[in-house]
N, C-alpha and C positions, 0 to 999 in steps of 0.2 A: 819696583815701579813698573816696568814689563811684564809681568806677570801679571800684575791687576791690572794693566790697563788693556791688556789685549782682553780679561774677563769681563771689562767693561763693553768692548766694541762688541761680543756677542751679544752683549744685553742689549744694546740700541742698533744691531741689525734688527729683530727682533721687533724692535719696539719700530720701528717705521718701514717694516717690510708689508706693509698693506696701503703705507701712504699713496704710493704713486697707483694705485691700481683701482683709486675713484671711478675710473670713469666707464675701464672694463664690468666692474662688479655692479655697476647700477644697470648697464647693458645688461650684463648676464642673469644678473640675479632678482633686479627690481627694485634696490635699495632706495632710496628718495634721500635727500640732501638729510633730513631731520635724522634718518634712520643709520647713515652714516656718521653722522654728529654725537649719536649716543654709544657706537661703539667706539670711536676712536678718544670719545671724553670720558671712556671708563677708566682710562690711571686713575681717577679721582674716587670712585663710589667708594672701593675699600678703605682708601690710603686716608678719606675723610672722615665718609658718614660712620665710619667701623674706626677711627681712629687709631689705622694699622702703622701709619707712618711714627705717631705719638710713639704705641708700644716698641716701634722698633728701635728708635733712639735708644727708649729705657734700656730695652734689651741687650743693645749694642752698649750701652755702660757698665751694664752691670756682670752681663755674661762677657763681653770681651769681644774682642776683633775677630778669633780664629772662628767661633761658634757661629757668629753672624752671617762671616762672609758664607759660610758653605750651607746654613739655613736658607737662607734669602736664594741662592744659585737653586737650589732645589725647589723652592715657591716656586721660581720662576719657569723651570722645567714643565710641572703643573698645570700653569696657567698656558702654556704656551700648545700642549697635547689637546689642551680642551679648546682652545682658538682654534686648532687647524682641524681638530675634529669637528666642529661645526661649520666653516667652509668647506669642508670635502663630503662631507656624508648628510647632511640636515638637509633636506629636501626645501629648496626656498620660499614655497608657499605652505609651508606648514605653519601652524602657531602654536605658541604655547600661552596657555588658560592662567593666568594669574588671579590673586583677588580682584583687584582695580584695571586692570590689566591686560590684553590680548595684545602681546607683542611677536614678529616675525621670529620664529624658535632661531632661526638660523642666526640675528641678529642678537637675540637674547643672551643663545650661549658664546658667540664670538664676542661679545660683549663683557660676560661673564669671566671667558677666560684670558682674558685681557686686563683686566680687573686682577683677576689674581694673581699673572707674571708680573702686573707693575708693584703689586705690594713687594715682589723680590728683586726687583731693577730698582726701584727707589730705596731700599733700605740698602741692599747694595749700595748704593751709590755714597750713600752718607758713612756706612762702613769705608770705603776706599779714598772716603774726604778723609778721616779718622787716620787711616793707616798712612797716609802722606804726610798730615800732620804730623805723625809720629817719625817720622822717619828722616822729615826734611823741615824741620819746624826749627829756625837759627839759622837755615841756612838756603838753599834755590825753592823756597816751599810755591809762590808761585807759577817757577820753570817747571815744577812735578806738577801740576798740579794744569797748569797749559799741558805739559804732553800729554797725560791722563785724559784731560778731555779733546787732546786733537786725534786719539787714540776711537776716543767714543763721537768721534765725528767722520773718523773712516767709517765706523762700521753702519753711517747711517749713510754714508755717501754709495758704499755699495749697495744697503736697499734699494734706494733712490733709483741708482743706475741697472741693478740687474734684476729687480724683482719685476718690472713691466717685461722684461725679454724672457725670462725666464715664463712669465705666464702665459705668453706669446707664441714660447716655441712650444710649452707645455701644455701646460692647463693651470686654471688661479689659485686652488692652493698647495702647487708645488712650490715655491719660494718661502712657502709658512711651512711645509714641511721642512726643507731646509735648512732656512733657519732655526728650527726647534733644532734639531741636531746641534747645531752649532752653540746651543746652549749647553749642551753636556758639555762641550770642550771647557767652557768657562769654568761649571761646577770643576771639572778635571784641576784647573792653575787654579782656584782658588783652594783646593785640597792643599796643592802642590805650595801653594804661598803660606799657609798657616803650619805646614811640616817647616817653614824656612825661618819663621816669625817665633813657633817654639821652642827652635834651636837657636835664637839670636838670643830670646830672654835668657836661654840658661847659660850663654857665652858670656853673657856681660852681667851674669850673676843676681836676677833679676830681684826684690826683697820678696817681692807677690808675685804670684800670677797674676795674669790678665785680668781674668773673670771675677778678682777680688775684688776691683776697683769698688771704690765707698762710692757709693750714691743713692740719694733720698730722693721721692717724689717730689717731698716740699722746697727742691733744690732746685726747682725751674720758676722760682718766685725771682729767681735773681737772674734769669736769661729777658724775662716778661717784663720786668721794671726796667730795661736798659733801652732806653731810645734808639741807639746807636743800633742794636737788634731788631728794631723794630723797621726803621728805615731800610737798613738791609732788605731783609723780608718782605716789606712792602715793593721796593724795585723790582725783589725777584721776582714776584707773583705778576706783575707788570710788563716789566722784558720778557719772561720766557714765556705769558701768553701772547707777546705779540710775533714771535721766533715761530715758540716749537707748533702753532695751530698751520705755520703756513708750509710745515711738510704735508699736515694733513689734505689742506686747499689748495696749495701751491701748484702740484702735477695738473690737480683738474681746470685751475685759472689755467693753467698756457696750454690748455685742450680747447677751453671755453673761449677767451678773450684774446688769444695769440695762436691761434689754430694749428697746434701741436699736434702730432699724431699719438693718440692714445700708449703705444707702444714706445715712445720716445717721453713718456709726459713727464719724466724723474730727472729728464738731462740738466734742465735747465735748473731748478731747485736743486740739485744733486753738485752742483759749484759750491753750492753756500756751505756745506761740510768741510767741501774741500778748500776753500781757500782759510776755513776756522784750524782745519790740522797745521796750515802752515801758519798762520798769523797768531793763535793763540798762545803758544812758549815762545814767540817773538815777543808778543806784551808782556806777558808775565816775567818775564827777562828783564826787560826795563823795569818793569815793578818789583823786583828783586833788589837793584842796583840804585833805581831812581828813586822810587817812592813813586808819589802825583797817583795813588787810586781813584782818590776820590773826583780828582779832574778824568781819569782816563774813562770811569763811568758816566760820568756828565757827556760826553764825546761822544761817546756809546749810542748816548739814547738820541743825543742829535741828529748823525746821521741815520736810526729806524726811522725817524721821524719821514726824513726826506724819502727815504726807500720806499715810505710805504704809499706816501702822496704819488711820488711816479707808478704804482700800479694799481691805485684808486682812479687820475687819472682817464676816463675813456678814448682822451681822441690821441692817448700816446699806448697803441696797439702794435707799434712794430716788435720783432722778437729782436731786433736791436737792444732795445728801452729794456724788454725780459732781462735779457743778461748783462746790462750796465746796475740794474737796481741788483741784481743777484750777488754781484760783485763788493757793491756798498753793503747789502746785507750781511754780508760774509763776514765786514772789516769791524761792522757793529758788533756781530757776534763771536768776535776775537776781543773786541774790547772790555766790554761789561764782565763780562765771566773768568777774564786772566785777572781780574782787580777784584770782584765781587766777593767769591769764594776764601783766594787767600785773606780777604779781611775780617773774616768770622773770626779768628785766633786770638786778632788784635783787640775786638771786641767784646768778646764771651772768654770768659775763663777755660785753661784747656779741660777741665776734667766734667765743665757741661759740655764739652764739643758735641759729644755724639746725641746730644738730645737737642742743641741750639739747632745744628741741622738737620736736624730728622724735625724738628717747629718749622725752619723755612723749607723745606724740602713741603711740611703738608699744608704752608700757606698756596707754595706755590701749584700745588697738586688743585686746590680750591681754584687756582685758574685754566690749567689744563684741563680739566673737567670742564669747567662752566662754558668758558669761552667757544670750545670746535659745538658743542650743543647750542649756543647761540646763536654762530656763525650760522650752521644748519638749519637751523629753522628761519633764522632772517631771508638766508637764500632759499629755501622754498617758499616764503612770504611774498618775497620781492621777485619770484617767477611764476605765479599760478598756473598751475594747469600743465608746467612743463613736463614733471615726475609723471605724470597721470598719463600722458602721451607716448612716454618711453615704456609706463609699461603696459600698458595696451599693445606698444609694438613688438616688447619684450611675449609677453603671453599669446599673441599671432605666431611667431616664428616657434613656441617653444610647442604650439598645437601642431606644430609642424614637424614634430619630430627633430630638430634643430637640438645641436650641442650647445653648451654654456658660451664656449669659447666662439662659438659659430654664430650664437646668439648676436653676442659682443660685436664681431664684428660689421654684421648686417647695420645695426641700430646705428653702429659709427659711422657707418657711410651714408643715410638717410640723414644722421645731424650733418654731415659734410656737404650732400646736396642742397639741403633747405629743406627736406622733406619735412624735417623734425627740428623744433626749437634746442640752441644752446644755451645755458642758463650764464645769464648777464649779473653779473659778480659787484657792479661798478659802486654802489649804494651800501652791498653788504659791506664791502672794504672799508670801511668809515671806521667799523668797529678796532679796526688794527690802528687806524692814527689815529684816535680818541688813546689810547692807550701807551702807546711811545710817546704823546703829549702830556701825561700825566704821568707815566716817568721820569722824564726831563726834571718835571716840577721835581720828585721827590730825590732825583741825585744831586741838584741843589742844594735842598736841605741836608744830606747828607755830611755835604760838604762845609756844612756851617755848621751841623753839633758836629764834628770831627774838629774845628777851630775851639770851639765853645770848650770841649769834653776832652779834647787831648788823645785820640784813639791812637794818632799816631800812622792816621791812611795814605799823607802824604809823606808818609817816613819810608825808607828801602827797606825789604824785607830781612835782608843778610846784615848780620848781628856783627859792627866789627870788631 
């Protein structure tokens, strides 16, 4: 369980080591709200429109846990050389010529290769759902499966906190160098965990290999026809875009709407990991011993609900108010996911596991995609002219012979004076409590085909 979850927290360094650095890289490089919205909603283009998440379930059923995990650690290495190669060397006003098309190169292929580590972070991820199940399924499977993700919520809480410093004391893509690094270590324990996983089959005298498992294509007629499935997945796609979008926006709100210092912009968002590491194998603990999932979900989506009205909000601007919602956000995001995850078992048969979550994993991919590209474009709708300002001021400084870094900071201090407009969030924010309010609706229902259907959500996980 150590092993894969520290593989995990490299994945989601990684995955939010460019969240906090909005506000530098639009200084620096010119990006516009829309332009950032396309890169950071690329988890989605593969794991959807290419329906890599579908293949990887299959994968992971048929070929087995050890083959997955070290396939998926290496996508992700890939996709991560090609992200940092396009912030460090693509010249920002270059483009590239498409058919329909002329997008900022440098945005294209950060885009691109973001897209491709998430195909390896998300089949990962349902791989390391798999491997828990297996290991602790009768017995703490929610307590694994909290640490596992409070494990992969350090590693987003270090982005948070050190990739702004780091690009500060550096340049912006040293922390994407970095962290790509720190993806070999992962590949390294996930090698190290399937050398441990093929010597446990053969200790306990296993009848098959792994990679024999029986499974049919036509085998996911009976994940698709389970409502109890479906509810799930529909939550998930729900909660985790009203969550995971606001690592993306979060930094830049308390730069924009709590006058944050750009280099400090991950502190305050950078709580909400940290208090999910300690709170989440707290839940899942009681949801081991107590049961009540399907209430501790509903609870969940209550307090997003509230978090998200406090920083919609406009006339409640203090950085007080910041860190009171960040705090609630944190206890939401302990809640829903110590209950969520371990109830796929109770729900789907085990031997669709690996394909049930690789289905919600690329429901929920359908909203990390869609949503940071709505977000982005709504707030460049809802700021005219703003983008256009920065980079006219942006392209002044840079006829100046001015560095990236140096760029950045000029532009920051003209929005601190007044020189230069900051983009006003207060309208786009709507879109996050539209969304925790239709969640709500659907962990209700949950909680009524689990009475109706017998899933057994508000039963203890540990078998006595």
């Amino acid at each position: 369980m150590l092993i894969v979850s520290f593989a995990m927290l490299t994945a989601y360094l990684f995955m939010e080591i460019l969240s906090p650095l909005k506000t530098m890289i639009q200084n620096a490089y010119g990006w516009d709200n829309a332009e950032w919205g396309y890169v950071v909603g690329a988890q989605g283009y593969l794991n959807v429109f290419a329906f890599m998440l579908i293949f990887g379930g299959i994968i992971l059923d048929k070929m087995g846990i050890r083959f997955t995990a070290i396939a998926s650690a290496l996508v992700m290495l890939v996709g991560a050389a090609i992200k940092y190669y396009a912030v460090a060397f693509i010249e920002p006003s270059a483009t590239t010529n498409l058919i329909f098309w002329a997008p900022r190169a440098q945005v294209f292929w950060a885009a691109s290769g973001f897209a491709i580590f998430c195909v390896g972070a998300e089949t990962a991820g349902i791989t390391v759902s798999k491997i828990l199940v297996k290991w602790f399924k009768g017995k703490e499977l929610a307590l694994s499966m909290g640490l596992e993700m409070a494990s992969a919520r350090l590693g987003s809480a270090i982005a948070l906190f050190g990739s702004p410093r780091l690009a500060s004391q550096m340049n912006i893509p040293s922390p994407i160098l970095i962290s790509a690094i720190v993806i070999l270590i992962g590949l390294i324990l996930f090698i190290i965990y399937s050398a441990m996983d093929l010597k446990l089959d053969k200790e306990i005298g296993a009848v098959k290999e792994e990679q024999e498992e029986e499974f049919r294509i036509s085998d996911l007629k009976y994940i698709i026809k389970n409502p109890g499935f479906w509810y799930i997945a529909l939550l998930c796609v729900l909660f985790y875009s009203a969550v995971f979008p606001f690592y993306k926006y979060g930094p830049d709100l308390m730069v924009n709407k709590y006058g944050v210092d750009p280099s400090q912009a991950g502190d305050i968002p950078g709580w909400l990991p940290i208090g999910t590491i300690l709170l989440t194998p707290v839940f899942g603990m009681f949801y081991d011993r107590k049961g009540k999932g399907a209430s501790i979900m509903i609870l969940g989506a209550v307090l997003l609900i509230g978090v998200h009205i406090l920083y919609y909000l406009p006339s409640l601007s203090e950085v007080s108010v910041a860190y009171i919602a960040v705090i609630f956000l944190g206890i939401a995001f302990s809640l829903v996911p110590s209950a969520m995850w371990p109830s796929v078992p109770k729900i789907v048969e085990e031997r669709y596991l690996g394909s049930a979550y690789a289905l919600i994993f690329y429901i929920q991919n359908i909203g990390l995609m869609g949503i940071p590209i709505l977000v982005g474009n709504v707030l460049d709708m809802k700021n005219p002219g703003v983008a256009d300002k920065i980079d006219a001021a942006r392209e002044m400084y840079r006829n100046n012979g001015l560095k990236a870094s140096e760029i950045s900071e000029k532009i920051q201090s003209m929005r601190l004076s007044g020189e230069l407009p900051n983009f006003d969030y207060t309208d786009t924010w709507l879109i996050f409590v539209g969304l925790t309010i239709a969640a709500l609706f659907l962990a209700v229902g949950l909680k009524y085909t689990d009475r109706k259907r017998g899933y057994g959500l508000e039963m203890p996980n540990i078998e006595k």
